[in-house]
C-alpha positions as a LaTeX table, in Angstrom:
\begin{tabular}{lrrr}
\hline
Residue & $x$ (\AA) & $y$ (\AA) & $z$ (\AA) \\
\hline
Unk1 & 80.83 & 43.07 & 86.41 \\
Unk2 & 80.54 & 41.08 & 82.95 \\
Unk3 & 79.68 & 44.26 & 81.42 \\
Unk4 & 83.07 & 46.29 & 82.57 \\
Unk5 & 84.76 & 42.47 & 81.75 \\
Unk6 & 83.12 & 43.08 & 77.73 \\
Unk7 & 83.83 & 46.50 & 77.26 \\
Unk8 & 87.88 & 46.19 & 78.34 \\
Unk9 & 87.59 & 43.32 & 75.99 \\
Unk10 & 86.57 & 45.41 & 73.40 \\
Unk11 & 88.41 & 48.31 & 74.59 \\
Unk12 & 92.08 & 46.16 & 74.04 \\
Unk13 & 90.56 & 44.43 & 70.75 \\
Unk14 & 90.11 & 48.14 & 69.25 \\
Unk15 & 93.61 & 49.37 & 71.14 \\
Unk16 & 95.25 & 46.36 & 69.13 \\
Unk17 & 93.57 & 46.95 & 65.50 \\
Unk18 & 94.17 & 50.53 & 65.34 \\
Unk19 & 97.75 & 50.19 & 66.11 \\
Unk20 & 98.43 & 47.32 & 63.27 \\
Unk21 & 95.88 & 49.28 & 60.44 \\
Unk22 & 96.06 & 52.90 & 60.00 \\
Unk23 & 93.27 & 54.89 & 59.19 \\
Unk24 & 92.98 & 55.95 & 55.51 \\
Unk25 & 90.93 & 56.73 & 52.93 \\
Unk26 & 89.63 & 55.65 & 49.44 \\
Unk27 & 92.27 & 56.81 & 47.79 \\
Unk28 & 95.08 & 57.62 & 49.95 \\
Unk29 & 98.24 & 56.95 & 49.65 \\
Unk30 & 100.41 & 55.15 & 52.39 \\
Unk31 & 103.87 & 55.99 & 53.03 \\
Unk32 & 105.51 & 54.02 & 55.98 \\
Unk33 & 102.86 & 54.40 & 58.90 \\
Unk34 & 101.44 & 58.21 & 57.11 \\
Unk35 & 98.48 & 58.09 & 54.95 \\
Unk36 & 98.68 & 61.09 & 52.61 \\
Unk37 & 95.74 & 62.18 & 50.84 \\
Unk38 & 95.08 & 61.61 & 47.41 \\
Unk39 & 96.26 & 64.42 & 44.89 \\
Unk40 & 97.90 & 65.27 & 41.73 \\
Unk41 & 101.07 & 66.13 & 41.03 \\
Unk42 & 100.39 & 69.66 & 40.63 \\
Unk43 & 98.40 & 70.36 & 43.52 \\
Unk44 & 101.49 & 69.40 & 45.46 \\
Unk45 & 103.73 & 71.25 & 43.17 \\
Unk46 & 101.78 & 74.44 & 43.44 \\
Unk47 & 101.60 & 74.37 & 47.44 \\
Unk48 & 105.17 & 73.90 & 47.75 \\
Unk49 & 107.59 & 76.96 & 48.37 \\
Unk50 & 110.57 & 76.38 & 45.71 \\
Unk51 & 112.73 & 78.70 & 48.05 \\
Unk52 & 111.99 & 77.18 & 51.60 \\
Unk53 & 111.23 & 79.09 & 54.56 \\
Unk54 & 113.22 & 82.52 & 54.52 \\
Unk55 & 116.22 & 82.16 & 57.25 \\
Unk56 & 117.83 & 84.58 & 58.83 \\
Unk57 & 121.67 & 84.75 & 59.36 \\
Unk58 & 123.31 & 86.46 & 62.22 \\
Unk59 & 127.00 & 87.14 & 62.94 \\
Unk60 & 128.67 & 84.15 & 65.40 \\
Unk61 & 128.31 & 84.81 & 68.89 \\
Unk62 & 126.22 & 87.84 & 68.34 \\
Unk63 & 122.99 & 86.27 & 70.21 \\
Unk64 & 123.08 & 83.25 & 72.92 \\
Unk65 & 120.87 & 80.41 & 72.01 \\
Unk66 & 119.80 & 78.08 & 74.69 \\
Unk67 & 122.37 & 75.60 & 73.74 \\
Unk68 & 124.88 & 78.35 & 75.61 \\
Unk69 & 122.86 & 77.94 & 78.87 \\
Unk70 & 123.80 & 74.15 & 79.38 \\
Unk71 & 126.90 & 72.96 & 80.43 \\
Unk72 & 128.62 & 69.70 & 79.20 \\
Unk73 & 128.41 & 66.91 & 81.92 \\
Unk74 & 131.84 & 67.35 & 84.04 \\
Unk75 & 132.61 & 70.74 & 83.03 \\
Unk76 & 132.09 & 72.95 & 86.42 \\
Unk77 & 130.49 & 76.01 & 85.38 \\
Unk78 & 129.31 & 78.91 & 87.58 \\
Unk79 & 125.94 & 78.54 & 87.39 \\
Unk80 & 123.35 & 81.84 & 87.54 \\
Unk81 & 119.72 & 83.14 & 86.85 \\
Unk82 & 117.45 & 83.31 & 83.68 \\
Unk83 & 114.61 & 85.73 & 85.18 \\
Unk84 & 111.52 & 85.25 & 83.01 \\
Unk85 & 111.55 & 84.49 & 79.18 \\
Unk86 & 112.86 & 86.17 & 76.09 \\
Unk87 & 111.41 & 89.40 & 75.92 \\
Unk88 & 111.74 & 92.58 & 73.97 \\
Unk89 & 115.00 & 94.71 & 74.80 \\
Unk90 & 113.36 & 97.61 & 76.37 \\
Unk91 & 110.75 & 95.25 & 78.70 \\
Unk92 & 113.96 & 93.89 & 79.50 \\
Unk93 & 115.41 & 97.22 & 80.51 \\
Unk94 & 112.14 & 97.73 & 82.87 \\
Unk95 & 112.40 & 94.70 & 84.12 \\
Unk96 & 116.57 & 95.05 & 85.07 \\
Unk97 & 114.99 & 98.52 & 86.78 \\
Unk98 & 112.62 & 96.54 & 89.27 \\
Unk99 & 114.76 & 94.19 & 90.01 \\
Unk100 & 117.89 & 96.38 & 90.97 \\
Unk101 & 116.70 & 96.21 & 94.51 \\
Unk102 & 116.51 & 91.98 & 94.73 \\
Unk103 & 119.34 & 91.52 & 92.54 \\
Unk104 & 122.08 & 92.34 & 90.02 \\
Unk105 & 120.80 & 91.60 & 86.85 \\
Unk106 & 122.35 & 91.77 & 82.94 \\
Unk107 & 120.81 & 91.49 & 79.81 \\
Unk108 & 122.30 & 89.23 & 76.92 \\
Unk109 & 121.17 & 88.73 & 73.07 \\
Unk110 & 118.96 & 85.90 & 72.64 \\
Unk111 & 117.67 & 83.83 & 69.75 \\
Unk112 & 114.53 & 81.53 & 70.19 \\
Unk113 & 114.10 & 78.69 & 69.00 \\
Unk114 & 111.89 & 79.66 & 66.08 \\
Unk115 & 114.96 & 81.85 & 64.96 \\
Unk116 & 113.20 & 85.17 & 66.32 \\
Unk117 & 116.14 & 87.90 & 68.15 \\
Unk118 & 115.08 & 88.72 & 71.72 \\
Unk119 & 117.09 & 89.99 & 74.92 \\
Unk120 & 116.98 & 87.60 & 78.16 \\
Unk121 & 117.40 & 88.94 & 81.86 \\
Unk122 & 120.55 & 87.39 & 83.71 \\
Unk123 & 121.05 & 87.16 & 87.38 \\
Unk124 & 123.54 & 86.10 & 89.85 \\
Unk125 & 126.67 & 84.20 & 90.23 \\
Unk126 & 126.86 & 81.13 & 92.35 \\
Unk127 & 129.50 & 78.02 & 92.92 \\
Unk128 & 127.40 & 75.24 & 93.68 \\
Unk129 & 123.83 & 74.18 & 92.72 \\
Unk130 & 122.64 & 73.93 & 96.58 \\
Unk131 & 123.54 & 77.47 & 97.06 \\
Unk132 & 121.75 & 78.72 & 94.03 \\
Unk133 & 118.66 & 76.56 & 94.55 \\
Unk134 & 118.10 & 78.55 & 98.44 \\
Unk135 & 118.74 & 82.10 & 96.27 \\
Unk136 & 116.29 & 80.90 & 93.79 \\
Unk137 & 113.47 & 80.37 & 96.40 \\
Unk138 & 113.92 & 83.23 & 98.16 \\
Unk139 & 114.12 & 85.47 & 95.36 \\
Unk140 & 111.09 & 84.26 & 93.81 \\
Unk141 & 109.11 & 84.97 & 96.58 \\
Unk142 & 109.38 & 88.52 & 96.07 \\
Unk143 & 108.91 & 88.13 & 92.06 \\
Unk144 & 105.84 & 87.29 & 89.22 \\
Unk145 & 108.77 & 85.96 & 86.69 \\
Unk146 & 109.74 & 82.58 & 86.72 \\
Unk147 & 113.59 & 82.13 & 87.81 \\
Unk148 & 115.29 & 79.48 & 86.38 \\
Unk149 & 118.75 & 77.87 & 86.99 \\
Unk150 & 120.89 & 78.38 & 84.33 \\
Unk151 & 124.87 & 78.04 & 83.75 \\
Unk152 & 126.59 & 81.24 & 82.93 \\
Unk153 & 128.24 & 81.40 & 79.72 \\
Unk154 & 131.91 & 82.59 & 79.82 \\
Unk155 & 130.80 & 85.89 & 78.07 \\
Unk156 & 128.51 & 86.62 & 81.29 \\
Unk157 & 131.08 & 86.01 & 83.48 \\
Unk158 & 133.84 & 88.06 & 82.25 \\
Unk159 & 132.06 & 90.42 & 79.52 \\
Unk160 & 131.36 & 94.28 & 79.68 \\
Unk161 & 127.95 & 95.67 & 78.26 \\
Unk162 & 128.36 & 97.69 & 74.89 \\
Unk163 & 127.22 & 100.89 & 74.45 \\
Unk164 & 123.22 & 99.56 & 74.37 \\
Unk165 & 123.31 & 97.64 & 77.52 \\
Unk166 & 124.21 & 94.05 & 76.34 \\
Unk167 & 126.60 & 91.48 & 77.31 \\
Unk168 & 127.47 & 88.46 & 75.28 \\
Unk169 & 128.29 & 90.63 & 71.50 \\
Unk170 & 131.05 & 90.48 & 69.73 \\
Unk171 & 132.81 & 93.89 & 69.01 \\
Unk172 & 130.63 & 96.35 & 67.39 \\
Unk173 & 132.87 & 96.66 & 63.71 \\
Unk174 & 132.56 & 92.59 & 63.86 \\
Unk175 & 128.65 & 92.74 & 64.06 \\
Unk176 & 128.41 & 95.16 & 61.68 \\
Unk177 & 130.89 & 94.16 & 58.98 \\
Unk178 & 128.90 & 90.94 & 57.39 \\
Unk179 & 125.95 & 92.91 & 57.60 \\
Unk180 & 128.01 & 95.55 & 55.66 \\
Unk181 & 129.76 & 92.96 & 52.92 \\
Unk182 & 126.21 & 91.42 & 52.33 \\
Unk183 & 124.94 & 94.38 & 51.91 \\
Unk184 & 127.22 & 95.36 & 48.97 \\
\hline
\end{tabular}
């Protein structure tokens, strides 16, 4: 018993010095609680990117985010289904195919996180969150991708699909015209 009694002892003792002295080397520099390696100037110079990572610009409105799936607390919202995660447009189309039987199901325009354009599978319409929790577990009984409770953005609710099968896009000349007056 004296033994477990030492080695908590120690345990805490090492807990409590590794939280009050950070780990660095001979050398290293120490900026707030980071130790950065020693180096010159120019070896940091020459690994930075003067540019930045390249970002991409798309037209407003052209592709939900996941910001568009949340509601703002006391806003009632129809709420709906996000069947599986972003995926390509035409495994999205396959996937809209097998599901026709279960359930009506949309695709939408989606941008990841990581700034990446993929399509996202849509599903149902419900009032309340009871009644779409009892739809959810049924209906995943009968499917391998994950349904999740989402809240339908007004463009799911009252949009039409354009000519390739989304919802949630602007008009097509409103897409294409920044593309257009970048491009000249």
């Amino acid at each position: 018993m004296k033994y477990v009694a030492i080695a908590i002892i120690f345990f805490a003792l090492g807990y409590a010095i590794s939280v009050y002295l950070p780990v660095t080397g001979f050398g290293d520099e120490v900026v707030g609680d980071i130790a950065l390696p020693a180096s010159t100037d120019s070896e940091l110079d020459s690994d930075l990117d003067p540019e930045g990572p390249p970002s991409v610009a798309y037209p407003e409105g052209s592709y939900l985010t996941e910001l568009d799936l949340l509601s703002s607390p006391g806003l009632i919202k129809p709420l709906g289904f996000r069947i599986g995660p972003p995926v390509r447009a035409d495994k999205a189309d396959s996937i809209i195919e097998r599901l026709a039987p279960s359930i009506a199901a949309v695709k939408a325009r989606y941008l990841t996180a990581n700034n990446q354009p993929a399509a996202i599978i849509i599903a149902g319409t419900y009032q309340d969150f009871d009644t779409a929790n009892k739809a959810r577990a049924t209906l995943q009984l009968s499917l391998n991708e994950r349904i999740e409770i989402i809240y339908l953005p007004d463009c799911i609710q009252a949009g039409t699909p354009n000519s390739e099968g989304f919802l949630c896009v602007p008009e097509e000349a409103e897409v294409d015209a920044p593309a257009a007056a970048g491009a000249s």
